[in-house]
Backbone bond lengths (Angstrom), bond angles and torsions (degrees), N, CA, C in turn:
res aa  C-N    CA-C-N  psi(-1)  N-CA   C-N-CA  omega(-1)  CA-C   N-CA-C  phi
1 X - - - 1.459 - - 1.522 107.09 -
2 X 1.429 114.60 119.72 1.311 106.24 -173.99 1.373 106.67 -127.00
3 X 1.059 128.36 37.37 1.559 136.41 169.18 1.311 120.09 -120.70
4 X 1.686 121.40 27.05 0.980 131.33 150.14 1.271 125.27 57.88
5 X 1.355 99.08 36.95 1.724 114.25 176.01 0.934 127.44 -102.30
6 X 1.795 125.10 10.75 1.514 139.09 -170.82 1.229 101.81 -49.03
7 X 1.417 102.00 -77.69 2.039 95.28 -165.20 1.316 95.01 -53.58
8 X 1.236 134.39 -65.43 1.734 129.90 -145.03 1.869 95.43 -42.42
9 X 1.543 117.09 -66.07 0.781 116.58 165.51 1.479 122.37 -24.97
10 X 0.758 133.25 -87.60 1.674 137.47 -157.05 1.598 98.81 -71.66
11 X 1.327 134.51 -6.25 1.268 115.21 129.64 1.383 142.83 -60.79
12 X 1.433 112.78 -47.68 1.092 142.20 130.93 1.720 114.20 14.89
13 X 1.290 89.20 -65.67 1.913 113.77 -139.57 1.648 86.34 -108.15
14 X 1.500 113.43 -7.48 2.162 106.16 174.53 1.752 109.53 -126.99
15 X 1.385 98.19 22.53 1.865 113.96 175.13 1.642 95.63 72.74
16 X 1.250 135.21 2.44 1.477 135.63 -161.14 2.080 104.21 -78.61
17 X 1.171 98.90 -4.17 1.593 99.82 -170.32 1.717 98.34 -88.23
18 X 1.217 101.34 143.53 1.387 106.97 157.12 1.628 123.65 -64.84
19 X 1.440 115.47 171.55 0.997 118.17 -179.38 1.744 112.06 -49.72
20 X 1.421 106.40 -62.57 1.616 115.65 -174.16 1.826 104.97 -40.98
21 X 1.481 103.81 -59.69 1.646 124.78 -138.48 2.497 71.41 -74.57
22 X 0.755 98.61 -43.75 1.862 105.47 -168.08 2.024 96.33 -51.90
23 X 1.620 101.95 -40.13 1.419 87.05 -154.33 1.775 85.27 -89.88
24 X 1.308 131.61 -27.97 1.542 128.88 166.87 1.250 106.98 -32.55
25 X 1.417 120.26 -53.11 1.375 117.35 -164.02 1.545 115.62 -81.61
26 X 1.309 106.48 -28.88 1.643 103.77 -175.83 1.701 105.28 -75.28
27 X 1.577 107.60 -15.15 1.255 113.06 172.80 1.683 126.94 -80.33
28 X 0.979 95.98 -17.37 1.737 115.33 175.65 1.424 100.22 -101.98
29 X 1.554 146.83 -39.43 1.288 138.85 137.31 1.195 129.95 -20.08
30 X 1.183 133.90 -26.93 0.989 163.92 -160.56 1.559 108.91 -83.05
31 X 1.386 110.56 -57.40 1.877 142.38 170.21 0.889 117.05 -86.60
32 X 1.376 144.29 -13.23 1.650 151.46 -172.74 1.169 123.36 -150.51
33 X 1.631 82.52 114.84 1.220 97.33 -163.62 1.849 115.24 -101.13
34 X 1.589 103.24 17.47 1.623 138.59 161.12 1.838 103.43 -72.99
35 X 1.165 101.06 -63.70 1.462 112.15 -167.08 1.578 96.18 -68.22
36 X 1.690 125.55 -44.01 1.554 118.04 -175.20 1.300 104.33 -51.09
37 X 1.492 108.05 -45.39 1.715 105.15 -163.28 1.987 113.72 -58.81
38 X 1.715 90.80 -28.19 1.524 110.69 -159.96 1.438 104.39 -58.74
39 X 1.392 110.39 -49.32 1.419 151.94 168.84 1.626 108.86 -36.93
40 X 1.101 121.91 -70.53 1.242 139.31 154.01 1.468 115.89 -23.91
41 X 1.338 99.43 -81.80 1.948 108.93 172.78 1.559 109.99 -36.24
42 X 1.223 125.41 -53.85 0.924 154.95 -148.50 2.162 87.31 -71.89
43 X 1.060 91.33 -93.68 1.604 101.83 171.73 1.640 112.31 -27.52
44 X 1.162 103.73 -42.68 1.323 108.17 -166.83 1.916 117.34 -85.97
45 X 1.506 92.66 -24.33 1.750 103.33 175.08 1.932 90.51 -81.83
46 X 1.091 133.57 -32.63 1.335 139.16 -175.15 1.980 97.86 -66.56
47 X 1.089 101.83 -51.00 1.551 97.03 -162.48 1.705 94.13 -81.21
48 X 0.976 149.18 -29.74 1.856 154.06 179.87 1.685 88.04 -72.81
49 X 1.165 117.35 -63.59 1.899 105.47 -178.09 1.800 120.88 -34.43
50 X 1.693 93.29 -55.67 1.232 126.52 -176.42 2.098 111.10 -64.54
51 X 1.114 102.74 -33.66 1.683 106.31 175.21 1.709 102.71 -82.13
52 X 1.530 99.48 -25.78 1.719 76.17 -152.88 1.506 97.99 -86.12
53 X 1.561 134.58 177.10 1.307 141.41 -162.88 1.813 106.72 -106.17
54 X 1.732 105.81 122.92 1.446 99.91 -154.60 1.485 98.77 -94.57
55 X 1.653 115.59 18.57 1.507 133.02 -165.70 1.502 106.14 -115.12
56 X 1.297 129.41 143.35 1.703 115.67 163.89 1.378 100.67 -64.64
57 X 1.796 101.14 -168.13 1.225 98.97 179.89 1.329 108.87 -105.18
58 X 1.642 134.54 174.60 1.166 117.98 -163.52 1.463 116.09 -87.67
59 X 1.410 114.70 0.80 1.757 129.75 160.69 1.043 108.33 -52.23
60 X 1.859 125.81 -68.21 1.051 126.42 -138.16 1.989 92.44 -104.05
61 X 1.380 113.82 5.30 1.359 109.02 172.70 1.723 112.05 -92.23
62 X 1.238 102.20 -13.69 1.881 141.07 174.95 1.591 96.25 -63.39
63 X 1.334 98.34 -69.71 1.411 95.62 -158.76 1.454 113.79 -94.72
64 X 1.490 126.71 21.23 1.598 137.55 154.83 1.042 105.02 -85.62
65 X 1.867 121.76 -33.23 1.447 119.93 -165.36 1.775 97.13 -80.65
66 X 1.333 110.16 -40.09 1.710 101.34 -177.88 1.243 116.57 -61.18
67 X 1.421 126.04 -29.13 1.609 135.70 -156.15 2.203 91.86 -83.88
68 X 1.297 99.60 -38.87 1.725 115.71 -176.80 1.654 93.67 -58.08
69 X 1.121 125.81 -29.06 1.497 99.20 -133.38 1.836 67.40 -121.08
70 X 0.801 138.05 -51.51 1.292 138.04 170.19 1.352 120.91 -33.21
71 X 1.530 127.81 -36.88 1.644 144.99 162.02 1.091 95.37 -84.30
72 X 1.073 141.72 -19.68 1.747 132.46 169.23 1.360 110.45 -58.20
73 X 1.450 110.21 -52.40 1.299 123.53 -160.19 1.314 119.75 -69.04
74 X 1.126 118.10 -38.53 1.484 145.63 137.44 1.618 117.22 -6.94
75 X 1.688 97.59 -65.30 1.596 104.25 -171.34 1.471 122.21 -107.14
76 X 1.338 92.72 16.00 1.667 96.90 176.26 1.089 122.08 -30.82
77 X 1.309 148.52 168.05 1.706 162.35 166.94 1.609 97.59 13.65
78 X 1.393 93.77 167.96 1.685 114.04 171.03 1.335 141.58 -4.98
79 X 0.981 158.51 66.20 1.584 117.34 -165.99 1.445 96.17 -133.91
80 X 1.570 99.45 117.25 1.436 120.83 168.83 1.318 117.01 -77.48
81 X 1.101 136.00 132.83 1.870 140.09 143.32 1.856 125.78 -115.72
82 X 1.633 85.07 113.91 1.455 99.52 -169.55 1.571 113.35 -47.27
83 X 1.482 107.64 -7.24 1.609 119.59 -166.27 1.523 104.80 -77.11
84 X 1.393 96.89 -62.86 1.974 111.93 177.60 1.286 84.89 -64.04
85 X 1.523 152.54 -70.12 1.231 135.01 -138.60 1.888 106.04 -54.54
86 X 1.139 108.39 -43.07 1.623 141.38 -151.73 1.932 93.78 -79.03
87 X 1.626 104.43 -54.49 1.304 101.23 156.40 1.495 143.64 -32.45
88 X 1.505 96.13 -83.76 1.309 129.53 168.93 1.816 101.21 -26.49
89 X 1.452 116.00 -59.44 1.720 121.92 -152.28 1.733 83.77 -91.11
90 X 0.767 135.13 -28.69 2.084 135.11 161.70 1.697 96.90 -35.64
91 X 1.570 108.01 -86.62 1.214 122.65 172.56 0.989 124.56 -36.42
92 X 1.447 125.00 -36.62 1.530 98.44 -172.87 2.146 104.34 -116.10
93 X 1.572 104.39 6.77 0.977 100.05 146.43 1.955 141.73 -68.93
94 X 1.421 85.66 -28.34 1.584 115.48 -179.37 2.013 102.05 -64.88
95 X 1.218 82.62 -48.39 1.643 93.21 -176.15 1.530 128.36 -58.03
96 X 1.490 89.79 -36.09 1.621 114.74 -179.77 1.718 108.52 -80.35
97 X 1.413 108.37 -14.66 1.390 100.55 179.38 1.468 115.92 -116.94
98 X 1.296 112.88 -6.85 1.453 116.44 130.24 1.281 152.57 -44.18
99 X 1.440 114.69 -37.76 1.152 151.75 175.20 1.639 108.10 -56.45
100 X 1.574 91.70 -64.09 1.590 123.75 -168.25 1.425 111.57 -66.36
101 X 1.391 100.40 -40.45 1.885 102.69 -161.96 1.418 101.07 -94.89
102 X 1.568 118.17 -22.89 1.668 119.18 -158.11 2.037 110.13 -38.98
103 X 1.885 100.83 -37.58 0.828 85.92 173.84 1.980 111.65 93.33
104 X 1.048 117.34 -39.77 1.556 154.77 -149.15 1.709 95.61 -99.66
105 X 1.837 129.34 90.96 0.921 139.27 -172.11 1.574 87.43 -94.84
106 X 1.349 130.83 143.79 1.316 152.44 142.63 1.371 121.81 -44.97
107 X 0.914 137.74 130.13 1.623 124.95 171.23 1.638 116.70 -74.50
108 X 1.224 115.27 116.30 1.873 114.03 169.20 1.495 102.88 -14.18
109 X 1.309 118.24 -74.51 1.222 146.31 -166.25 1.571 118.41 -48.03
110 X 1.391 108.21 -31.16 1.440 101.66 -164.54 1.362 128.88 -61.75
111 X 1.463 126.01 -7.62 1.388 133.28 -161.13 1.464 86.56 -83.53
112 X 1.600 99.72 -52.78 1.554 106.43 178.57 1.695 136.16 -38.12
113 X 1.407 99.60 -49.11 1.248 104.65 -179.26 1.778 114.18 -87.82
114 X 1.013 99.33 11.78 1.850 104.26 -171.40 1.442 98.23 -95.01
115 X 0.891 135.50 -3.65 1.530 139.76 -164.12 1.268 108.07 45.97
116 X 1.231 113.47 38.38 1.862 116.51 156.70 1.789 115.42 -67.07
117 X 1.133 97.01 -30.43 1.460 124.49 -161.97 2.035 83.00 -74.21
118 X 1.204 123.78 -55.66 1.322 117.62 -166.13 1.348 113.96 -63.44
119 X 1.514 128.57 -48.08 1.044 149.08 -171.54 1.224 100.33 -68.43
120 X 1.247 132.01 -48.30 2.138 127.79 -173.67 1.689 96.00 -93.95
121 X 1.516 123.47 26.42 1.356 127.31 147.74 1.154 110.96 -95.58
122 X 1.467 135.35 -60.35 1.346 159.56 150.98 1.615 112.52 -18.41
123 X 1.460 118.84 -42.00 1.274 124.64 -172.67 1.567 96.57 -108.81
124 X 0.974 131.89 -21.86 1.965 139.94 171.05 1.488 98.64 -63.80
125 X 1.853 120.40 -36.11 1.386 118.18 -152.69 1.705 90.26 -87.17
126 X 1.479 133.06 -47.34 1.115 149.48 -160.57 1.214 106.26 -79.48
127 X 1.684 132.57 -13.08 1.215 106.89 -171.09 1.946 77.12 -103.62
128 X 1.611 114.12 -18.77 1.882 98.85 178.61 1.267 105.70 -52.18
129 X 1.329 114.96 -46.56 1.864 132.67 -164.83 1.239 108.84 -45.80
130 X 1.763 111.05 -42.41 1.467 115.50 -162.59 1.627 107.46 -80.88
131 X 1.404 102.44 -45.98 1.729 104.37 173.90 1.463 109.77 -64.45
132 X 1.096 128.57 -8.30 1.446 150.37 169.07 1.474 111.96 -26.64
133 X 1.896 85.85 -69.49 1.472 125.01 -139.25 1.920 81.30 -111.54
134 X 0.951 121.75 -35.26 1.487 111.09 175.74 1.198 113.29 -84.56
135 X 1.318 139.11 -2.11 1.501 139.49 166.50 1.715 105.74 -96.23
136 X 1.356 111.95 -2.99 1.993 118.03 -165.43 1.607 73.39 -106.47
137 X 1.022 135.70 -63.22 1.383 135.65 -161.30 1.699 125.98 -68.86
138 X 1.600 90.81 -20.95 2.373 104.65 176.24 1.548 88.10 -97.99
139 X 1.804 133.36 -30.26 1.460 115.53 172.81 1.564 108.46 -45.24
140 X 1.752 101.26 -77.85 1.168 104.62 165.40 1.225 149.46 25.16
141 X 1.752 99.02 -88.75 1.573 126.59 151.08 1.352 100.79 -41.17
142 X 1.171 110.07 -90.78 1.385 109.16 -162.93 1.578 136.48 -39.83
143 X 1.509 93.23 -32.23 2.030 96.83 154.75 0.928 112.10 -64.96
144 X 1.568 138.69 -37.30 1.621 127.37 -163.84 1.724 108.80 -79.43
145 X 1.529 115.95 -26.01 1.065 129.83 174.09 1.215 120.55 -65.22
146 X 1.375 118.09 -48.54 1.260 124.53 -177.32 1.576 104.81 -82.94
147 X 1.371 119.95 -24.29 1.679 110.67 -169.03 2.014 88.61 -89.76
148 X 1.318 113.52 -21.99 1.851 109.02 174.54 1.926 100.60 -69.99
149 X 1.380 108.76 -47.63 1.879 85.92 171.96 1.445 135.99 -101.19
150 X 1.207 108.37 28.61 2.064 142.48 149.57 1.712 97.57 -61.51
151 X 1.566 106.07 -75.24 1.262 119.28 -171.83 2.014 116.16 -49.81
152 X 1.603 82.55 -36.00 1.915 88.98 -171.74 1.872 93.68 -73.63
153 X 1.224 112.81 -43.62 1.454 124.32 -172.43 1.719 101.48 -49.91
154 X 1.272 104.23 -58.99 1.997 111.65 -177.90 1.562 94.22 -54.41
155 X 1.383 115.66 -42.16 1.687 101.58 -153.57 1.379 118.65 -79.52
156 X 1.803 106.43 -20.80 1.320 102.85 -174.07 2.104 98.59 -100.50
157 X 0.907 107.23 -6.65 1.714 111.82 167.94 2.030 93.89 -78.66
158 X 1.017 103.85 -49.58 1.702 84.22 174.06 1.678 120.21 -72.77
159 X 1.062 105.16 -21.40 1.545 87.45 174.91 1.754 136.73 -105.97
């Protein structure tokens, strides 16, 4: 569609158009037979949304609730084992004296010299770039929006 009637359209096509911008379009509807088809799709992805059910069904909401309550049952209250407990404090005693004894100071510097530092510049610059290009692109919008209800403003003061 290259006559640039997307948005008008899909206002159009959800009662959201004003009077003016509604009768523009049924008037360019009228000649295009791109935009009729568009129109169409449009209605028709609206009415398949609208039939289909935005709920499960009450079977399969049945049988999540049995499977829930069934792993519930399972883990009821407390249950300690001196084994994992006895584990667990091994491990992370082991860890702590690793830590302690290694002995093994880090260099200030090292993040620096690894070229980590280059790469989270590179990816710092690309994610500015992207909000960049998504704040050049919602301006955008927003001129075409505001210069589409200028035009509705002139049309319904002229008529």
């Amino acid at each position: 569609m290259n006559c640039e009637y997307g948005e008008k359209l899909i206002l159009y096509a959800y009662g959201e158009a004003g009077q003016g911008l509604a009768a523009e379009a049924e008037a360019h509807l009228s000649g295009c037979a791109a935009c009729r088809a568009e129109l169409a799709a449009l209605r028709a992805a609206d009415g398949a949304l609208a039939a289909s059910p935005a709920e499960p069904s009450r079977g399969t909401v049945l049988s999540i609730m049995r499977a829930a309550r069934a792993a519930a049952e399972g883990r009821r209250g407390f249950r300690f084992s001196w084994g994992e407990a006895l584990l667990s404090g091994a491990l992370a005693s082991a860890m702590a004296f690793v830590f302690a004894f290694s002995g093994r100071t880090p260099s200030p510097d090292l993040a620096w010299n690894s070229g980590l530092d280059s790469r989270l510049d590179s990816v710092e610059y690309s994610v500015y770039q992207a909000q960049a290009d998504a704040l050049s692109a919602q301006r955008d919008w927003e001129y075409r929006l505001s210069d589409l209800e200028d035009q509705s403003l002139d049309f319904s003061k002229n008529v």
